[in-house]
Kinemage of the C-alpha trace (Angstrom):
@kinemage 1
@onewidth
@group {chain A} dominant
@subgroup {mainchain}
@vectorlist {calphas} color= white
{ca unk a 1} P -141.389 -151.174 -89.404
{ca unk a 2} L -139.629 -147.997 -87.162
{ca unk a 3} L -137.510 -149.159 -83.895
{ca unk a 4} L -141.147 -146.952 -82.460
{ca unk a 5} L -143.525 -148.868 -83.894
{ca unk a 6} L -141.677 -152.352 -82.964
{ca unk a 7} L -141.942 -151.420 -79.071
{ca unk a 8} L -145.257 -151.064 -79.108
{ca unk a 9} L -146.055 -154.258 -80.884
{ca unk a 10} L -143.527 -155.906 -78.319
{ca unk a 11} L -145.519 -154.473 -75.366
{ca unk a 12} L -148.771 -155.143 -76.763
{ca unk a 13} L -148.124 -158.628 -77.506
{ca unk a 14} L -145.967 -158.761 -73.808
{ca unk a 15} L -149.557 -157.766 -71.814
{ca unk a 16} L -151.820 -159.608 -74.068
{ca unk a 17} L -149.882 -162.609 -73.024
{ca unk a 18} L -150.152 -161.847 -69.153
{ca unk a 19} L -146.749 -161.192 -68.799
{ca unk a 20} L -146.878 -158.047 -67.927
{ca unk a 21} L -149.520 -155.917 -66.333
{ca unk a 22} L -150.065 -151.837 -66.090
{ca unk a 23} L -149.544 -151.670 -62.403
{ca unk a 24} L -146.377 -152.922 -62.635
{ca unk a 25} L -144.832 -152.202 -65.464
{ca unk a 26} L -141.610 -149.849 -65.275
{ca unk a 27} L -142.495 -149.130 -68.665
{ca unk a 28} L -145.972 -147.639 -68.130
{ca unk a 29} L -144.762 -145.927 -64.975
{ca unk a 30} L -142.591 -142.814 -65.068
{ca unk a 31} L -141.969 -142.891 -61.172
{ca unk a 32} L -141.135 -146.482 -61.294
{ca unk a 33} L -141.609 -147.745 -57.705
{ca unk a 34} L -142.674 -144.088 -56.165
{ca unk a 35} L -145.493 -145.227 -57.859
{ca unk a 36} L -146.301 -148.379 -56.504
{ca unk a 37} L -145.524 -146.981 -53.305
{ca unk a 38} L -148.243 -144.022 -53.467
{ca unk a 39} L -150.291 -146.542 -55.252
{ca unk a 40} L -150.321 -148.502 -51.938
{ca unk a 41} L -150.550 -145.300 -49.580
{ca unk a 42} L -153.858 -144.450 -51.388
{ca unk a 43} L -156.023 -146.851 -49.145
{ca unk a 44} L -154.693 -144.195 -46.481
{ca unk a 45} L -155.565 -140.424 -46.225
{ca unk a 46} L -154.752 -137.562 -44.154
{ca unk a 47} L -158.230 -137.736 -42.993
{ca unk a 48} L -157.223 -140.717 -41.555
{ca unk a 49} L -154.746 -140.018 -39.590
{ca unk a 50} L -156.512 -137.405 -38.116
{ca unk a 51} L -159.399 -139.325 -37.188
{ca unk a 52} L -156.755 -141.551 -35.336
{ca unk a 53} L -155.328 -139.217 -33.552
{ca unk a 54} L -158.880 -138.277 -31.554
{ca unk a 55} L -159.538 -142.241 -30.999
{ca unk a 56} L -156.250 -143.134 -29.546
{ca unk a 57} L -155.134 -139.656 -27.637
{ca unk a 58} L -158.642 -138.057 -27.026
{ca unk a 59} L -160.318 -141.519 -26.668
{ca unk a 60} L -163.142 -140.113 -28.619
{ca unk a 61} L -164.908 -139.407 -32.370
{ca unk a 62} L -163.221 -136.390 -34.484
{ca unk a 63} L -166.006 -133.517 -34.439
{ca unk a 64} L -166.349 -132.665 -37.844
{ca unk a 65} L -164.683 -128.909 -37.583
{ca unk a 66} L -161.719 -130.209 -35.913
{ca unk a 67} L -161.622 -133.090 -38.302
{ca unk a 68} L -161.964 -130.315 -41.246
{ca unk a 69} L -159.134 -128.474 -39.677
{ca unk a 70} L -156.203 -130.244 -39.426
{ca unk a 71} L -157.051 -132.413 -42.219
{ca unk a 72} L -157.061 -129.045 -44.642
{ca unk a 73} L -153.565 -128.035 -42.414
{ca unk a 74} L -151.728 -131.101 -43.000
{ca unk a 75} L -152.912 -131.534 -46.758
{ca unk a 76} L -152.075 -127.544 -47.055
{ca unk a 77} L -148.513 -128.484 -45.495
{ca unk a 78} L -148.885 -125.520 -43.024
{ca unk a 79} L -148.897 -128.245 -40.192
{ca unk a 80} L -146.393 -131.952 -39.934
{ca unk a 81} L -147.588 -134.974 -38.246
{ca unk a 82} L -145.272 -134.172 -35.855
{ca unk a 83} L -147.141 -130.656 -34.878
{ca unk a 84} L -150.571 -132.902 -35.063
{ca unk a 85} L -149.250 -134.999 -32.290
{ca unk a 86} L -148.053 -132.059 -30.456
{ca unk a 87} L -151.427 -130.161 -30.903
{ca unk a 88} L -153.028 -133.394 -29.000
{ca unk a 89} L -150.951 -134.369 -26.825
{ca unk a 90} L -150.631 -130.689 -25.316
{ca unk a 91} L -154.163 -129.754 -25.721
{ca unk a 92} L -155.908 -128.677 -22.716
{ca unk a 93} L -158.997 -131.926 -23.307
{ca unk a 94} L -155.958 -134.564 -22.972
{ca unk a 95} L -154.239 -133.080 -19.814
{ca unk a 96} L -157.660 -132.773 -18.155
{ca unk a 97} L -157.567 -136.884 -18.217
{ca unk a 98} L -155.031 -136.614 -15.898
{ca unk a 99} L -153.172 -139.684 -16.894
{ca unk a 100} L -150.779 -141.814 -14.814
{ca unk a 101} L -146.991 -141.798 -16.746
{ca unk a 102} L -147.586 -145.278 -18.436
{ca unk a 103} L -150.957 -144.690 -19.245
{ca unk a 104} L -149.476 -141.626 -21.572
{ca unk a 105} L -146.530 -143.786 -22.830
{ca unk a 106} L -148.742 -146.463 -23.887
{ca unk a 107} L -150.901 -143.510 -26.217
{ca unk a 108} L -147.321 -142.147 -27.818
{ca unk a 109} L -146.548 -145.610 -29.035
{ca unk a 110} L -149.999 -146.557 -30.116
{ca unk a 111} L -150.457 -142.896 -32.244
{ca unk a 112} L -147.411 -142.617 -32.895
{ca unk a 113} L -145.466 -146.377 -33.785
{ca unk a 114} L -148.683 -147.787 -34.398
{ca unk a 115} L -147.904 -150.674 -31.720
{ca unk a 116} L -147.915 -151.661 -28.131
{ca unk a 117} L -144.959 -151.015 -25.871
{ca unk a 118} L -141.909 -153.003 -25.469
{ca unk a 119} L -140.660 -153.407 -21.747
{ca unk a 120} L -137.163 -151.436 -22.239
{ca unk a 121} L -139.109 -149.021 -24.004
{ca unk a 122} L -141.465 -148.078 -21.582
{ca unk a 123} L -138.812 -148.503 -18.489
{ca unk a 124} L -137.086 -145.563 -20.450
{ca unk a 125} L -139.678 -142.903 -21.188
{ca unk a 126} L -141.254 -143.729 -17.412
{ca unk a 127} L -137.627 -142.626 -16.223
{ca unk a 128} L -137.732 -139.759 -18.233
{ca unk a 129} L -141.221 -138.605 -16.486
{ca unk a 130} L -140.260 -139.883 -13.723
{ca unk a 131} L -137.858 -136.790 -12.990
{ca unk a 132} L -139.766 -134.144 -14.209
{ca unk a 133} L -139.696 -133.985 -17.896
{ca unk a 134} L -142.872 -133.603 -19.866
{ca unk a 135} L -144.565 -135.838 -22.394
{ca unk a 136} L -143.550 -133.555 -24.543
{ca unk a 137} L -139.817 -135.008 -24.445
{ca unk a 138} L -141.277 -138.415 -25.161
{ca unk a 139} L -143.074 -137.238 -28.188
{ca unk a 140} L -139.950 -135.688 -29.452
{ca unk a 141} L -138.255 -138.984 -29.147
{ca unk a 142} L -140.605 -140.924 -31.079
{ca unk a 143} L -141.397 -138.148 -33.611
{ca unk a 144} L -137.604 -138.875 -34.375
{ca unk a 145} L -137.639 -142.464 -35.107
{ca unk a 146} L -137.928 -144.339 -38.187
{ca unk a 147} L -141.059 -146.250 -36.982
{ca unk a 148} L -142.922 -143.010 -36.895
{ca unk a 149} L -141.849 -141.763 -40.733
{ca unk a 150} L -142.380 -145.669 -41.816
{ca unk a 151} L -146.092 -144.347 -40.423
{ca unk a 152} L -146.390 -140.867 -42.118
{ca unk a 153} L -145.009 -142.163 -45.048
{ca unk a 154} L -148.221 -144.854 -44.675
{ca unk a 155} L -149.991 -141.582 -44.581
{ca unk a 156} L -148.651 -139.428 -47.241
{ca unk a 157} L -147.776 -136.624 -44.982
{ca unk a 158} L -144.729 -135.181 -44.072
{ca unk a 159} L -143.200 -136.201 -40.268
{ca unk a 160} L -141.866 -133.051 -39.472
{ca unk a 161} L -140.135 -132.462 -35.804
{ca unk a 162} L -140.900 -131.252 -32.580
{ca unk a 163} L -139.244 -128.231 -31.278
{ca unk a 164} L -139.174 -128.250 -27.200
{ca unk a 165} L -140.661 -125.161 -25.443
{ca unk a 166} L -138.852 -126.382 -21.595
{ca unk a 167} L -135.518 -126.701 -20.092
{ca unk a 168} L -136.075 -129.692 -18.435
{ca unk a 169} L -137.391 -131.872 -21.714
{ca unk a 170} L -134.071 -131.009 -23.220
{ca unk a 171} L -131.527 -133.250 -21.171
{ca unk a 172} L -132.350 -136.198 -19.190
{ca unk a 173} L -129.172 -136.092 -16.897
{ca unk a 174} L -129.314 -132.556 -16.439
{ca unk a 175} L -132.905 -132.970 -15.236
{ca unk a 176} L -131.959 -136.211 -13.303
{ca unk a 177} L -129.040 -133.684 -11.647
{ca unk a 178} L -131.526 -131.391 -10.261
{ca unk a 179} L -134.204 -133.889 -9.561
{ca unk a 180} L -131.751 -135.619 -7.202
{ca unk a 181} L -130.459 -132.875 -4.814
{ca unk a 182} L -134.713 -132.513 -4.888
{ca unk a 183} L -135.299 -135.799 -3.619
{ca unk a 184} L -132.399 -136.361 -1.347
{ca unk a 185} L -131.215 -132.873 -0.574
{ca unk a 186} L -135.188 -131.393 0.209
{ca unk a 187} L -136.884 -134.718 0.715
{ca unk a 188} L -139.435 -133.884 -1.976
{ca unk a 189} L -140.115 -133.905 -5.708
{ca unk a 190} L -139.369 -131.449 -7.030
{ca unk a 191} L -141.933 -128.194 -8.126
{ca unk a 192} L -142.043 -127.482 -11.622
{ca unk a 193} L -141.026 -124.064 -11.584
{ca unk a 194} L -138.061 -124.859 -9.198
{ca unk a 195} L -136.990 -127.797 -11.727
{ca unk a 196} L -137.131 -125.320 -14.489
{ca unk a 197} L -135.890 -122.466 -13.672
{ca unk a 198} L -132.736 -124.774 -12.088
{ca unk a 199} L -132.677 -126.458 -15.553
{ca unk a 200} L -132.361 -123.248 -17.293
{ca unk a 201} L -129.495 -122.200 -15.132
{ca unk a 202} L -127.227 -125.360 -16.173
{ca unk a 203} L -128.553 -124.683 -19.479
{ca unk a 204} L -127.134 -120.940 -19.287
{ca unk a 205} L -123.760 -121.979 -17.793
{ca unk a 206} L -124.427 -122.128 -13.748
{ca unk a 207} L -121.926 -124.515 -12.438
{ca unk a 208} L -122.609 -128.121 -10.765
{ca unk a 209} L -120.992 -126.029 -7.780
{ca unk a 210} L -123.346 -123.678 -7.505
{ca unk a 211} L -126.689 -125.633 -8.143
{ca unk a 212} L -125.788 -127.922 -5.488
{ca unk a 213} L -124.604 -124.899 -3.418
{ca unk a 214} L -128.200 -123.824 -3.455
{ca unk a 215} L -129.796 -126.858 -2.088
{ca unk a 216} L -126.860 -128.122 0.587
{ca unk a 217} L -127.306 -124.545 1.913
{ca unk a 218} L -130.282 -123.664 1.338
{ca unk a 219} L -132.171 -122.661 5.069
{ca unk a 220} L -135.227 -125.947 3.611
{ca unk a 221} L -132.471 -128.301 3.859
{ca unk a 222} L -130.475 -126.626 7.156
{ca unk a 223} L -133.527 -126.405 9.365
{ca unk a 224} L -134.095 -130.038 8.630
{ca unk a 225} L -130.868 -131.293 9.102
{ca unk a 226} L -130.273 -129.666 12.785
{ca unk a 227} L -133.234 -130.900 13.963
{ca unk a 228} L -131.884 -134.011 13.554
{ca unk a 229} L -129.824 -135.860 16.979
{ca unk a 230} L -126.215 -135.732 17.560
{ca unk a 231} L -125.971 -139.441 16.560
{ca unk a 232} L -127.824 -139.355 12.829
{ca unk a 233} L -126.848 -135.503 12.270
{ca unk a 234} L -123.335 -136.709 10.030
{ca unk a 235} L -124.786 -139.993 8.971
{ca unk a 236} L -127.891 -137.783 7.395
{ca unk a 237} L -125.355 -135.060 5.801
{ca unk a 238} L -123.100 -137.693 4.339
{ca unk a 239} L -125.388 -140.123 3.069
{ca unk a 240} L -127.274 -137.489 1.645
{ca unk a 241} L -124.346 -136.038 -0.041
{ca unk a 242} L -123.958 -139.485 -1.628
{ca unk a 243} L -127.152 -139.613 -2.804
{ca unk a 244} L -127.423 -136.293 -4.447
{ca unk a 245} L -123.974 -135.706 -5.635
{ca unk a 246} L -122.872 -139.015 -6.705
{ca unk a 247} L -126.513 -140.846 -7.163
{ca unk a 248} L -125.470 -143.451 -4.966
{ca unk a 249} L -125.783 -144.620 -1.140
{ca unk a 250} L -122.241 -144.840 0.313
{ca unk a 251} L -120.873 -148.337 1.728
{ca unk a 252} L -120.250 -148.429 5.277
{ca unk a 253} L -116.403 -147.877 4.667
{ca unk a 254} L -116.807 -144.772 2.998
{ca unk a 255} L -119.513 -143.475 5.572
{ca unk a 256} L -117.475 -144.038 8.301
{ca unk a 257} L -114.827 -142.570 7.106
{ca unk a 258} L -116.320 -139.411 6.251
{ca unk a 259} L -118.234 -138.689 9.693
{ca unk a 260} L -115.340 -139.385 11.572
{ca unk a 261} L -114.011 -136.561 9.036
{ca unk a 262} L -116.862 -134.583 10.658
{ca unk a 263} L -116.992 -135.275 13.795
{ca unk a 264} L -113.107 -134.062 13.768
{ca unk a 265} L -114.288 -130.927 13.502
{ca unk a 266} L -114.407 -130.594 9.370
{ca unk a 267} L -117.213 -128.051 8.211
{ca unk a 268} L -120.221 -128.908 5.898
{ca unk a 269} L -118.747 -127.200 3.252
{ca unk a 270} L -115.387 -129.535 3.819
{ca unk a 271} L -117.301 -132.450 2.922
{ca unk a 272} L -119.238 -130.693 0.279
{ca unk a 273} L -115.805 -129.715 -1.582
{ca unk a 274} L -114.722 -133.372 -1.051
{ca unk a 275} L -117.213 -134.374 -3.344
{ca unk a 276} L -117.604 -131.473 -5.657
{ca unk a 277} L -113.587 -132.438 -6.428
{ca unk a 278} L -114.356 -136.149 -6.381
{ca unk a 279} L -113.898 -137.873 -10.015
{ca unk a 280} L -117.129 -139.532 -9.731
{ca unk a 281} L -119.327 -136.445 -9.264
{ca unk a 282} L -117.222 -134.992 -12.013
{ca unk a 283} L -117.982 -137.511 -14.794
{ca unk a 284} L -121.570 -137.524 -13.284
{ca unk a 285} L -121.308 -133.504 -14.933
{ca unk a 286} L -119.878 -134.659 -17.946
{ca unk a 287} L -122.855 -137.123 -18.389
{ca unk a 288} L -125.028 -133.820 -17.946
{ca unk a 289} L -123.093 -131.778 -19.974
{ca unk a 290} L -122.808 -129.009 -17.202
{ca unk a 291} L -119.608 -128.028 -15.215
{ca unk a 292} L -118.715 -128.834 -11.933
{ca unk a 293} L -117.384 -125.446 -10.851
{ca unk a 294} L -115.205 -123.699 -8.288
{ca unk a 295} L -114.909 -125.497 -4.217
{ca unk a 296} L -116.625 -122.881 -1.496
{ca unk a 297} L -115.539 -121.130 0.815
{ca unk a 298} L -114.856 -122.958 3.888
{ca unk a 299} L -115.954 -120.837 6.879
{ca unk a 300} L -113.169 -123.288 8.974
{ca unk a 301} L -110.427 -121.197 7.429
{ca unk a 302} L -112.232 -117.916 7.469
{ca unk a 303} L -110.146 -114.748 7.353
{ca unk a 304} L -112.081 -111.662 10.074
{ca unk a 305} L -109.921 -109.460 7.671
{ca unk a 306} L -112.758 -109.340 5.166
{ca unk a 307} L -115.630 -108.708 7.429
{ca unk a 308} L -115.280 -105.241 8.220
{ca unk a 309} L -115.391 -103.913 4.545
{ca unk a 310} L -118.100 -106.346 3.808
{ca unk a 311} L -119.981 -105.286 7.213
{ca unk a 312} L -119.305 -101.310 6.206
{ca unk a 313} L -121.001 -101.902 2.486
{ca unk a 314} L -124.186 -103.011 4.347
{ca unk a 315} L -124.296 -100.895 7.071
{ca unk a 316} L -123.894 -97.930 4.486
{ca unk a 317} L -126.770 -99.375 1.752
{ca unk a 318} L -129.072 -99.418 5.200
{ca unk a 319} L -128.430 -95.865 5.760
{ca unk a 320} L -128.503 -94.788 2.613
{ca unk a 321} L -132.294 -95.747 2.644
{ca unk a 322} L -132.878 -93.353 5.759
{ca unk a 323} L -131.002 -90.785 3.457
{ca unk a 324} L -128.180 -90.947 5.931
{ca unk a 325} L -124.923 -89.949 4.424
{ca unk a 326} L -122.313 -93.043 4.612
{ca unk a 327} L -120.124 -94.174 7.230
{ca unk a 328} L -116.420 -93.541 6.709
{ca unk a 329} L -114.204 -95.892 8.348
{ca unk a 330} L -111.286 -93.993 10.716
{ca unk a 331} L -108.221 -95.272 12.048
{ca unk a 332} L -108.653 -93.768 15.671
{ca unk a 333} L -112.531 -95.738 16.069
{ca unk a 334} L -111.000 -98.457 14.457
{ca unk a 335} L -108.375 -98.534 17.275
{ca unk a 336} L -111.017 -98.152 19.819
{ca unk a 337} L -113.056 -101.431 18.567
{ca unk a 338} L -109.482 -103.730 18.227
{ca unk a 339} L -108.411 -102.417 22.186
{ca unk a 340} L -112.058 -103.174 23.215
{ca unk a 341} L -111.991 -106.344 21.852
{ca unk a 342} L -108.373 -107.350 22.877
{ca unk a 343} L -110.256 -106.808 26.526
{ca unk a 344} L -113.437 -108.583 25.942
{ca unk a 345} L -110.540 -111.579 25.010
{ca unk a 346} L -108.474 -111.332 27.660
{ca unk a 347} L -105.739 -110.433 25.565
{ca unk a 348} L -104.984 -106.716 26.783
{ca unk a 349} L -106.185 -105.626 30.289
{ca unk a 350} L -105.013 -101.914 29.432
{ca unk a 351} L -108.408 -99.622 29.764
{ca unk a 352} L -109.086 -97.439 26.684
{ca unk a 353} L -109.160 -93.823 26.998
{ca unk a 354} L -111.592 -93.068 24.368
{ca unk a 355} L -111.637 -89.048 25.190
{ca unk a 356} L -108.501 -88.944 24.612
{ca unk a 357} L -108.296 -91.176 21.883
{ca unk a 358} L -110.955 -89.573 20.146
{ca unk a 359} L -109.335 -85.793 20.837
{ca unk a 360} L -106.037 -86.591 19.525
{ca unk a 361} L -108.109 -87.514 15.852
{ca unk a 362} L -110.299 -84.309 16.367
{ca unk a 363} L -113.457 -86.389 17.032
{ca unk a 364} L -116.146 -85.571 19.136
{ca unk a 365} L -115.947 -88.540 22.114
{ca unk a 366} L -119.660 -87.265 23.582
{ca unk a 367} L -121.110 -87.790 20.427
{ca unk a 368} L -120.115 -91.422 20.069
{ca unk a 369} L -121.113 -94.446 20.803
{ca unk a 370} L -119.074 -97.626 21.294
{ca unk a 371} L -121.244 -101.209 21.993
{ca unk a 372} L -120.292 -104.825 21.531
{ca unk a 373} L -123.180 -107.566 21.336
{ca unk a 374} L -121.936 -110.659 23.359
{ca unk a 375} L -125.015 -112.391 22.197
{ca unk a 376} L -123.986 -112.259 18.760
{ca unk a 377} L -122.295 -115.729 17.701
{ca unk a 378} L -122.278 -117.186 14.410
{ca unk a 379} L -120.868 -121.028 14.106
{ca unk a 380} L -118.603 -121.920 11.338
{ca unk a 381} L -117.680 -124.960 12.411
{ca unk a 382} L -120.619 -127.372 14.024
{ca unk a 383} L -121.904 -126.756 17.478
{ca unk a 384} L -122.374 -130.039 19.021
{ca unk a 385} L -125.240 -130.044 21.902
{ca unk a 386} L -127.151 -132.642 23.870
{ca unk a 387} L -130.192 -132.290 21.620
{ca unk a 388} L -128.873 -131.903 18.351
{ca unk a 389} L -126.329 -130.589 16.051
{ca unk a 390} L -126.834 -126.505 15.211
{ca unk a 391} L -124.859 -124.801 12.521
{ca unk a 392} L -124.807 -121.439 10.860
{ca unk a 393} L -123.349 -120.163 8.080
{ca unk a 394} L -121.249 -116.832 9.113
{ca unk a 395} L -121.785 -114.234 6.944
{ca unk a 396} L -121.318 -110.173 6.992
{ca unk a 397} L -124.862 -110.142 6.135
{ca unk a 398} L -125.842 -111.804 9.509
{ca unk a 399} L -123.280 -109.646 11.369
{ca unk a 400} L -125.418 -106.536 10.689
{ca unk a 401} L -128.285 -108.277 10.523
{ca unk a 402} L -128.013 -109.002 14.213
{ca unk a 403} L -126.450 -105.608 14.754
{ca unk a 404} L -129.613 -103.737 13.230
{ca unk a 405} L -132.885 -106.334 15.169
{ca unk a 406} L -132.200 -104.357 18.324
{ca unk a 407} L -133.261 -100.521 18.797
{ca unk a 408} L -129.869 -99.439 20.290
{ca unk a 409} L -127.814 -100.995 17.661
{ca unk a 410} L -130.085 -99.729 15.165
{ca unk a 411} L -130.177 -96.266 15.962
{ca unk a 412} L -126.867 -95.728 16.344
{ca unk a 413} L -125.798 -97.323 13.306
{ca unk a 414} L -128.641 -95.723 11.323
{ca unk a 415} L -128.094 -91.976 13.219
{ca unk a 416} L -127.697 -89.378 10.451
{ca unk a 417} L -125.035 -87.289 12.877
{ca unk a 418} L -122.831 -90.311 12.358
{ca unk a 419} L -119.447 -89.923 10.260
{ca unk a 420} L -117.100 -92.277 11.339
{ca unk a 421} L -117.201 -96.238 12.186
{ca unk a 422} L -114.500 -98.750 13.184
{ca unk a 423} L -115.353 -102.945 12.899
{ca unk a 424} L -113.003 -105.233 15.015
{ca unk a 425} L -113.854 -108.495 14.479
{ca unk a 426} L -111.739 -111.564 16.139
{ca unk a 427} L -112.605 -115.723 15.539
{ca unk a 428} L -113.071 -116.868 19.285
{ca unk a 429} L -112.682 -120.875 19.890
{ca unk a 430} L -115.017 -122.631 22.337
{ca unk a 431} L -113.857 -126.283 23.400
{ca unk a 432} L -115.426 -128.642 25.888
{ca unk a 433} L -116.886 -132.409 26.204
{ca unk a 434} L -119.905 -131.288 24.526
{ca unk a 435} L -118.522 -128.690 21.928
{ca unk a 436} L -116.479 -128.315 18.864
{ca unk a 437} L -116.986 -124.367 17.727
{ca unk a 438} L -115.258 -121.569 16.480
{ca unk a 439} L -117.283 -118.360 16.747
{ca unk a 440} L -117.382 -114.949 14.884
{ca unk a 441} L -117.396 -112.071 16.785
{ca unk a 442} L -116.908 -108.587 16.423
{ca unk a 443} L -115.895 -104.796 18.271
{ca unk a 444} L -118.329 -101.785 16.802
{ca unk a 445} L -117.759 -98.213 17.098
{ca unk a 446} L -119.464 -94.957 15.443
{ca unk a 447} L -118.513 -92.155 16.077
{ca unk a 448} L -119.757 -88.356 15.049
């Protein structure tokens, strides 16, 4: 008898005996335990998954063309599980149920881990909505997991992934970042455009300086604040900083030490750069993979030097929409606006012979115009009154803003048989029982 035809009597003799059986015989099976496992997965079709996914998302039968559909997609392999679940999850039927966060987490791990939530579990996906992400950063998450393939795998269908369409789904502690200067900085959730488009910035490169920049600063957050009484006014700032920086409230040492920082006269950026520098709020970056960024500017140490240039730019883009031709700057008006304001100070008493000073440079003296706004004062350090704290910010910006919201000012500045312009600008201190300023002000002169 052939080695072939021995075999065969062995098997025969092996099954006929009960030793043995077709189903489970590595013999008789030329995928050896592949095919046990499919031979267990048959009990489960795709149609079955589908019809899943409509009771536990949707809540509700599978019509039969939507049934039809994704059943011929996933069996086609034009469509994963993991674009099924996105298809429900995001369709416009399950948003309309308007569910609460854990109602939604409770429907990812019953369609998608084929169980009920553990308690760490669900503490950690609420978190995650809880800032602003979307459930479509949860479904990502469990699309991912090994629970979910042991499923498909159930299924015969392939898991597939999830590929996120927002900024904010993509990093919890960059979300969490923005979310808090939100909360603490606004005193709000946040909107979803804001949170996205903020997200997207970090995402792009914007710095940890400049996000924050945009909320400690921004006039939301500044009107608030100096409506607030002399007594709360660095309490609020600081504590807030805290809170939005450093995701923390500050012990009493620390908050005592930094409004007695303020209340010596330190601007709000000051104390912003303290804690943009701070090791804390830089590993807090690190966490959110973003970085922290240059200090600002602190208007305490602010330099009238680079106001005038600054002030001429504007001045000039204004006229250039009245098709006025640009201001040139000129040594002799120049001269005129320091002299002027060496008076207003009480620096120089010498008058200014303008004629004169004007003929000697070949300018017209009857043609110009020479006018200094008392009223304009811009605080860059805080202004401490009976009813409240006041700050501004002290820009060039609000220099000719102010210069340009009266009609004189404006149509001088703006007057088309203007050449020349000269831009004195001085800090002036202010000190009594109830005040702790330094002021911007500034010496203007055109001239044709």
């Amino acid at each position: 008898m052939s080695k072939q035809k021995l075999a065969a009597f062995a098997a025969a003799v092996m099954m006929t005996c009960g030793m043995v059986t077709a189903e489970t015989s590595p013999v008789l099976s030329p995928f050896s335990n592949a095919a046990i496992e499919t031979s267990a997965a048959s009990t489960k079709t795709t149609e079955d998954f589908v019809k899943r996914m409509y009771e536990i998302v949707l809540g509700r039968s599978a019509d039969s063309a939507g049934l039809k559909n994704w059943t011929s997609l996933l069996n086609s392999r034009k469509k994963t599980a993991a674009d099924i679940v996105n298809g429900f999850f995001f369709s416009d039927e399950y948003k309309k149920k308007n569910k609460c966060d854990e109602a939604m987490i409770k429907d990812c791990y019953r369609a998608m881990l084929d169980r009920s939530p553990d308690s760490e579990g669900m503490a950690t996906w609420k978190k995650q909505l809880g800032v602003g992400m979307t459930i479509q950063a949860v479904c990502k998450g469990f699309v991912g997991s090994s629970e979910f393939k042991k499923l498909c795998s159930s299924y015969g269908i392939t898991p597939g992934s999830i590929t996120l369409m927002n900024a904010r789904d993509e990093n919890y502690d960059r979300t969490y970042f923005v979310a808090r200067l939100y909360e603490n900085c606004l005193g709000r959730k946040p909107d979803t455009s804001g949170l996205e488009n903020w997200c997207k910035r970090l995402k792009n490169g914007a710095t940890g300086s400049t996000v924050a920049e945009g909320f400690v600063f921004s006039k939301e957050y500044l009107n608030a604040l100096n409506k607030k009484k002399d007594y709360v006014f660095s309490d609020s700032y600081v504590t807030m900083l805290y809170k939005a920086f450093l995701g923390r409230t500050p012990a009493d040492s620390e908050l005592t030490s930094w409004t007695e920082k303020m209340n010596d006269g330190n601007t709000l950026q000051y104390l912003f750069n303290g804690f943009l520098m701070s090791n804390e709020f830089r590993k807090q970056c690190e966490k959110a993979d973003i970085k922290v960024g240059s200090k600002l500017k602190d208007p305490g140490d602010i330099d009238p030097a680079v106001y005038p240039s600054k002030m001429l730019e504007i001045i000039n883009r204004e006229r250039a929409k009245k098709g006025a031709s640009p201001l040139k700057m000129h040594t002799a008006v120049t001269k005129v606006a320091l002299m002027n304001a060496e008076r207003t100070r009480g620096i120089s008493s010498t008058a200014v012979d303008i004629n004169k000073m004007f003929a000697d440079c070949g300018l017209n003296s009857k043609s110009s115009d020479f006018y200094y706004l008392s009223s304009m004062v811009q605080c860059v350090m805080f202004d401490k009154h009976r009813d409240g704290e006041k700050y501004t910010i002290a820009t060039s910006q609000a220099a000719v803003d102010n210069l340009l919201a009266n009609e004189y000012g404006r149509n001088r500045l703006l007057n088309p048989d203007m050449k020349y312009i000269g831009i004195s600008t001085y800090i002036d201190d202010v000190g009594d029982s109830l005040r702790n300023i330094k002021r911007l002000k500034y010496q203007v002169v055109v001239a044709g």
